[in-house]
C-alpha positions in Angstrom: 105.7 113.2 81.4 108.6 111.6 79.2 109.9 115.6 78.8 110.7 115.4 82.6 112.0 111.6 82.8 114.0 111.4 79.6 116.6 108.1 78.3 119.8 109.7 77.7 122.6 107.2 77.3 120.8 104.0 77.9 119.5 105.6 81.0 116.6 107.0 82.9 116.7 109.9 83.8 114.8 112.8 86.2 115.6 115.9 84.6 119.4 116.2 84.0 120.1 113.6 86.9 121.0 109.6 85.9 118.8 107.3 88.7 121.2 105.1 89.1 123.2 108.0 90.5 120.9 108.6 92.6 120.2 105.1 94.1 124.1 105.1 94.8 123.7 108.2 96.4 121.1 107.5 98.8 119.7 104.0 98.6 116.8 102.5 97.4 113.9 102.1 97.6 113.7 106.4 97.4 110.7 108.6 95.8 112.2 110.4 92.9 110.1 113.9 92.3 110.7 116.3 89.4 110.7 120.0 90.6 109.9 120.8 86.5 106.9 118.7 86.5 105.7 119.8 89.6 105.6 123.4 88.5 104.5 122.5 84.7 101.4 121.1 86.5 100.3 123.7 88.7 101.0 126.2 86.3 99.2 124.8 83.5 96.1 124.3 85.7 96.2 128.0 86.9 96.7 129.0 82.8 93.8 127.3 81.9 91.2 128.8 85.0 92.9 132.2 83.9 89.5 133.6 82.5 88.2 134.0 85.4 89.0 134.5 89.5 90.3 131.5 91.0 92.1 129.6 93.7 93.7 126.5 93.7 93.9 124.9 96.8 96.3 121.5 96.4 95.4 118.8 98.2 98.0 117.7 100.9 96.3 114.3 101.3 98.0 113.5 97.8 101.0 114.1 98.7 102.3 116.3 102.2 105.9 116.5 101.9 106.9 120.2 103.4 109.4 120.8 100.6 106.4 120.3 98.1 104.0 122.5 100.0 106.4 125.0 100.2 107.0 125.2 96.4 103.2 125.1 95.8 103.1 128.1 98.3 105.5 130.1 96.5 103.4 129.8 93.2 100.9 131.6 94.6 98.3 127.9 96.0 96.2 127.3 98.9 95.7 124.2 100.6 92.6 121.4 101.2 93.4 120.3 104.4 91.6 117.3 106.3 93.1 117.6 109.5 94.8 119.3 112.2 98.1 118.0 111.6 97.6 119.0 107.9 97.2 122.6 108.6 100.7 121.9 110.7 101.9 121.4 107.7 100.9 124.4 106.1 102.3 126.7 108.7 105.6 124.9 108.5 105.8 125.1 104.8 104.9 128.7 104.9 101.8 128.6 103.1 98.6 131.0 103.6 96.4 129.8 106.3 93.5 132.2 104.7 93.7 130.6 101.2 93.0 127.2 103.6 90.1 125.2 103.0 88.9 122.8 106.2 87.3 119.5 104.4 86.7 116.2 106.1 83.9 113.9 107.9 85.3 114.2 111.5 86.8 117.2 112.5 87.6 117.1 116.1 86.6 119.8 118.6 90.3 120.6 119.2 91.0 121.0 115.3 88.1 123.8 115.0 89.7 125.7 117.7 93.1 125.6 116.0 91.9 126.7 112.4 90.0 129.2 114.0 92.8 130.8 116.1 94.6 130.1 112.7 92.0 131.8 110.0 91.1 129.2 107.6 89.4 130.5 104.4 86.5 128.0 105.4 85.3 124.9 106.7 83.9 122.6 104.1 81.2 121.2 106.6 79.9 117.5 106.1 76.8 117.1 108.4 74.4 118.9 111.0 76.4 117.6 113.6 79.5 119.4 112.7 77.6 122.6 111.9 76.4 122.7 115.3 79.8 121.8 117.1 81.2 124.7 115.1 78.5 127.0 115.6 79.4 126.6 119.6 82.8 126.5 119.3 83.3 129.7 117.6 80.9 131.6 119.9 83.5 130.2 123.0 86.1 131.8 120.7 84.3 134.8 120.1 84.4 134.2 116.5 82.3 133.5 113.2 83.4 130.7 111.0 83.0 131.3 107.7 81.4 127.9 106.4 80.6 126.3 103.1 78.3 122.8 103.0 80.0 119.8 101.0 76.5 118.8 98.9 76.4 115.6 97.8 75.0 115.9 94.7 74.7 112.2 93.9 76.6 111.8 90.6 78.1 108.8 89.1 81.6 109.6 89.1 82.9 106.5 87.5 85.8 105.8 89.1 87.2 103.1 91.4 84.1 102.1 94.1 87.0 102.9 96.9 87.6 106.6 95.4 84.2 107.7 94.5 82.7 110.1 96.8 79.7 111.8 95.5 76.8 108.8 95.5 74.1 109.2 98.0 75.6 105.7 99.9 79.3 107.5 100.6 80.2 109.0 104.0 80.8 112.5 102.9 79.0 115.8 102.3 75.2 116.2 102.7 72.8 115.1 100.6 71.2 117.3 97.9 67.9 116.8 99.1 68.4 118.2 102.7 71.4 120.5 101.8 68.5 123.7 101.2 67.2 123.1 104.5 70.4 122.7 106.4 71.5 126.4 105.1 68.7 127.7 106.4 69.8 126.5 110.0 73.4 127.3 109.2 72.4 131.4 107.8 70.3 132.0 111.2 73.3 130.6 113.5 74.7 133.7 115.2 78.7 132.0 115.1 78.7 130.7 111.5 78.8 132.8 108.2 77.4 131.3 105.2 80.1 131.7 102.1 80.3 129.0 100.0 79.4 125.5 98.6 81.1 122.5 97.7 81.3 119.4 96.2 83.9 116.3 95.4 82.9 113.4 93.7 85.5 110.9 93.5 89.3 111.1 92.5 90.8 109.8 89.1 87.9 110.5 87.1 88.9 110.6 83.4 85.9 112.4 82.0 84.7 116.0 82.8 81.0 115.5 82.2 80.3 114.0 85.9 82.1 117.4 87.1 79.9 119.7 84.9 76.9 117.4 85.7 78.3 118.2 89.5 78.3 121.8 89.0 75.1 122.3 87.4 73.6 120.7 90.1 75.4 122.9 92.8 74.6 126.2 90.9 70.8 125.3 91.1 70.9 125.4 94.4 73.2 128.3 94.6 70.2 129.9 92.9 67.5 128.8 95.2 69.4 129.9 98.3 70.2 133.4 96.6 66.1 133.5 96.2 66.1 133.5 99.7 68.5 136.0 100.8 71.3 133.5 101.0 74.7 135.4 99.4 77.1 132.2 98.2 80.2 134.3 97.5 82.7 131.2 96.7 82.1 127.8 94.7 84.4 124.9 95.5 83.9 122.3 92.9 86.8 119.9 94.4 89.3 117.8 92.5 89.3 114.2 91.3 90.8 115.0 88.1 92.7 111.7 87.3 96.0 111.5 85.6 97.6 108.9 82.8 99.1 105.9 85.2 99.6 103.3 81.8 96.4 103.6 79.3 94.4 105.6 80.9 93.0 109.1 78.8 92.4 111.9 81.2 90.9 115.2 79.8 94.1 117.8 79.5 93.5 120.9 82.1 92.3 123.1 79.0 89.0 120.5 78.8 88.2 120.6 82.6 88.3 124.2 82.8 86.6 125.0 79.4 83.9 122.2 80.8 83.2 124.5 84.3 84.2 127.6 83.0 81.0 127.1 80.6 78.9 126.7 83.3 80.2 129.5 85.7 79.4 132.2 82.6 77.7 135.4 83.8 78.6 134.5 87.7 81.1 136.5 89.8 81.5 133.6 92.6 84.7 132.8 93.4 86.0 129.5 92.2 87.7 127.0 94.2 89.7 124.1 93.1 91.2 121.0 94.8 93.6 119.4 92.5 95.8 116.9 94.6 96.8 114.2 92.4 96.7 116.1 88.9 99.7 118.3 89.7 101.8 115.9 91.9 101.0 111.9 90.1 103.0 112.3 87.2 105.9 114.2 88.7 107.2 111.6 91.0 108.3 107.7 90.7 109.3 105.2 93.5 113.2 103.9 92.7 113.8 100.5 93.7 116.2 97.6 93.3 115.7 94.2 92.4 117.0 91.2 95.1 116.2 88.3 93.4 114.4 87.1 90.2 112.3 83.6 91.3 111.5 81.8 88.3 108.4 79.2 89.2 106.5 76.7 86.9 103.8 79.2 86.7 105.1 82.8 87.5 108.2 84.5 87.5 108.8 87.2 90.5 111.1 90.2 90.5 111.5 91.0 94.2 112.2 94.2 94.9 113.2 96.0 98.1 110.1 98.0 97.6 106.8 96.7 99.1 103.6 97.4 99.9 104.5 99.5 102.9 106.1 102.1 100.9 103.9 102.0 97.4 100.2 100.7 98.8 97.9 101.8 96.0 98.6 98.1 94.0 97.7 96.3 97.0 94.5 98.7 97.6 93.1 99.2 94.3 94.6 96.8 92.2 95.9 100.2 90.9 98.6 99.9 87.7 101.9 101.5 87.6 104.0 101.8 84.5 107.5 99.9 85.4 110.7 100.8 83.4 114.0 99.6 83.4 116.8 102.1 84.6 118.9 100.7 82.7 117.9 99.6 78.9 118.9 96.1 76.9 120.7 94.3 80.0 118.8 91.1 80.0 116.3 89.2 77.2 112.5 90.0 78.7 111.1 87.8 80.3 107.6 88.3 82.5 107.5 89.1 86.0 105.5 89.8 88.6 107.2 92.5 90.3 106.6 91.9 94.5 108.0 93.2 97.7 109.6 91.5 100.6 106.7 92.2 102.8 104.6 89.1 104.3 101.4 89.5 102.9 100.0 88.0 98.9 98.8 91.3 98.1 102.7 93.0 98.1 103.0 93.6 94.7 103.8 96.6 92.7 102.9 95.6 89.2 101.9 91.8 87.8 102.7 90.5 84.4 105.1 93.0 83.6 107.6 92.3 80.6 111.0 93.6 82.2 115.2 93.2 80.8 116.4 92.5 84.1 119.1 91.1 86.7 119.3 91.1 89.9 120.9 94.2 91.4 119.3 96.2 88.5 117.0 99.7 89.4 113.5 99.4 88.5 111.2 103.1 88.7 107.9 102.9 89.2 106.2 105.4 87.8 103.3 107.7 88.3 103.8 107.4 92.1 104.3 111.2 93.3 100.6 110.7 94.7 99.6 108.3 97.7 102.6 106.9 97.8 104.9 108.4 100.1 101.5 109.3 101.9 100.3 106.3 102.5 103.1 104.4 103.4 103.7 103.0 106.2 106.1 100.7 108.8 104.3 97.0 108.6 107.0 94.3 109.3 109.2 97.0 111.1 110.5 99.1 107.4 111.5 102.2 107.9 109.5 104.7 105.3 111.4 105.3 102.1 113.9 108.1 101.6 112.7 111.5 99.4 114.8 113.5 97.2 113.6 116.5 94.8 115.5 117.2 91.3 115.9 120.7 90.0 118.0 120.4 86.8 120.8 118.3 87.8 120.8 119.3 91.4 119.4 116.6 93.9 117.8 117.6 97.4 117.5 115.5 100.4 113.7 116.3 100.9 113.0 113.5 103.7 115.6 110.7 105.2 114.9 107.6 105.1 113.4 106.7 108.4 116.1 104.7 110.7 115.0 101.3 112.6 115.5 103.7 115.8 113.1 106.3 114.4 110.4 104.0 114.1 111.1 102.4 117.8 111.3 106.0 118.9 107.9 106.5 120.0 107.0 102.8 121.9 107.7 102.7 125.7 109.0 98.8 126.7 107.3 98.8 130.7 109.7 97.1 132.4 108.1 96.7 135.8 105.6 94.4 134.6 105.0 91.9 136.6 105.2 87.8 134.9 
């Protein structure tokens, strides 16, 4: 990461371009990505799967910004999509709605028909529910959906309770037990085809044995359903694979494939991947200014013009950011708890951070290319931060920062009510 966000002069950089040039430029607080470590990522990932057939199908939920798709599109990706609006997205950015996988709990009726119309690779389906739905909603359309079913294979993921998705008490996929069964149902449906599997068992894992336990798991039963005439052409073992916020000691992309690829010897299935926070993470950080520095009894606060609104993940998961000074040897350190000016406790961006700084300096946040600009949001009326992509020492305007009269744009005041 440091390669891409180097100190030249006394200052941080992204790529060739100084931040603070590019807080006067367009403001703070503004997400910062690095077009250099955006491609390093996804083309390391696609090095290491070389051995065999593959497709790697980013995850918008991570991060949905068009100008990102579209450069994720042009290196050859597909897309995990979990809704409607997602695939939108897709079409917008230019990408290939037939290297589009359809994942999620609760597709709506109206999202079916549009990824039919649209030819989606496959819908990942999640229950028996949804497999029926589909099953009648393709035969309106005169269509058959090419399907996979999201097994739950019950492994320990260990990762944050909030992000781990593959224990039998989670919301998603179908558990192991019944998952045999269910593709029975689903092969003798005359609107469905029967392609693939898939799993996904939690994001920021660190470790690749609970995604080669995963696999295992899924390849038994791709066994036991080939025994019965049951032709799985396509295995989608998800994403999760977690990134290096502060401490943290993901395996590199050469250890996660050699970990799968190990398992997949001898098979000619294609193999699906779902990376989302692996290739964006690391190439993005959140620029933001400091107000004031409060110095208390107890604490002492950095507030920023950051909040939770724009960078939730802190506030959600008690998740850490690394927290660097734009600017280097301004100030003595002193600790801070580095907080927003939204109304709520939990707006804080980092806690007990050891920081050189005055007010009006930058602060980045790092590690912030994933759910942050996609989970932000406009409590207490903020308009969502401003994007811009660096390529070299050029900077592009990838979203505006959202005006006051953006965010009123869509509420109606009903004037006619009566008092």
């Amino acid at each position: 990461m440091t390669a891409f966000f180097p100190v030249s002069a006394g200052q941080l950089h992204v790529e060739a371009v100084p931040l603070e040039a590019i807080a006067a430029r367009f403001g703070t607080p503004t997400y910062v990505y690095s077009k250099a470590a955006l491609v390093s990522a996804y083309r390391r990932l696609d090095e290491a799967f070389a051995a065999r057939e593959h497709l790697i199908c980013y995850a918008l939920k991570a991060n949905s910004g068009l100008a990102l798709l579209n450069l994720f599109a042009r290196l050859g990706a597909g897309f995990d999509i979990v809704s409607g609006g997602e695939l939108k997205r897709v079409l917008r950015a230019g990408g290939d709605c037939a290297k589009v996988v359809f994942s999620g709990v609760g597709k709506t009726a109206a999202e079916m028909r549009f990824s039919l119309e649209a030819g989606v690779l496959c819908f990942n389906i999640e229950s028996e529910s949804e497999l029926r739905r589909l099953d009648r909603i393709a035969g309106e359309a005169g269509k058959r959906a090419p399907i996979s079913l999201r097994v739950n294979p019950d492994v320990e993921a260990k990762t944050h309770p909030y992000i781990s998705t593959g224990l039998k008490s989670s919301k998603f996929g179908i558990a192991f037990d019944t998952a045999l069964q269910l593709y029975r149902t689903a092969s003798a449906m005359p609107n469905l085809r029967v392609t693939g599997i898939d799993c996904h068992i939690g994001s920021q894992i660190t470790e690749t044995a609970p995604l080669r336990e995963a696999l295992q798991k899924m390849l038994t039963l791709v066994d036991l359903l080939a025994a019965e005439g049951i032709c799985i052409t396509q295995i989608d073992v998800g994403g999760g694979l977690g990134i290096d916020y502060f401490d943290a000691a993901p395996a590199p992309f050469e250890e996660y494939a050699k970990a799968l690829l190990g398992a997949l010897v001898g098979r000619k299935e294609l193999l699906i991947l779902e990376p989302g926070r692996a290739l964006v993470g690391n190439a993005g950080l959140l620029l933001t200014r400091v107000e004031y520095l409060k110095h208390g009894e107890e604490k002492n606060f950095a507030i920023v013009d950051a909040a939770m609104n724009d960078l939730l993940r802190p506030a959600l998961y008690d998740a850490h950011h690394a927290i660097r000074e734009v600017a280097e040897g301004r100030s003595p350190k002193q600790r801070y708890d580095v907080v927003g000016p939204v109304c709520e406790s939990a707006d804080f961006l980092g806690r007990a951070r050891d920081l050189a700084v005055s007010e009006g300096d930058l602060l980045a946040i790092m590690s912030a290319g994933a759910y942050g600009a996609a989970m932000s949001s406009n409590y207490n009326s903020r308009g969502r931060a401003a994007e811009v992509l660096v390529d070299e020492d050029k900077v592009h305007l990838i979203a505006e920062r959202e005006s006051i009269e953006a965010v009123f744009a869509r509420e109606r005041v009903i004037d006619s009510l009566k008092i």
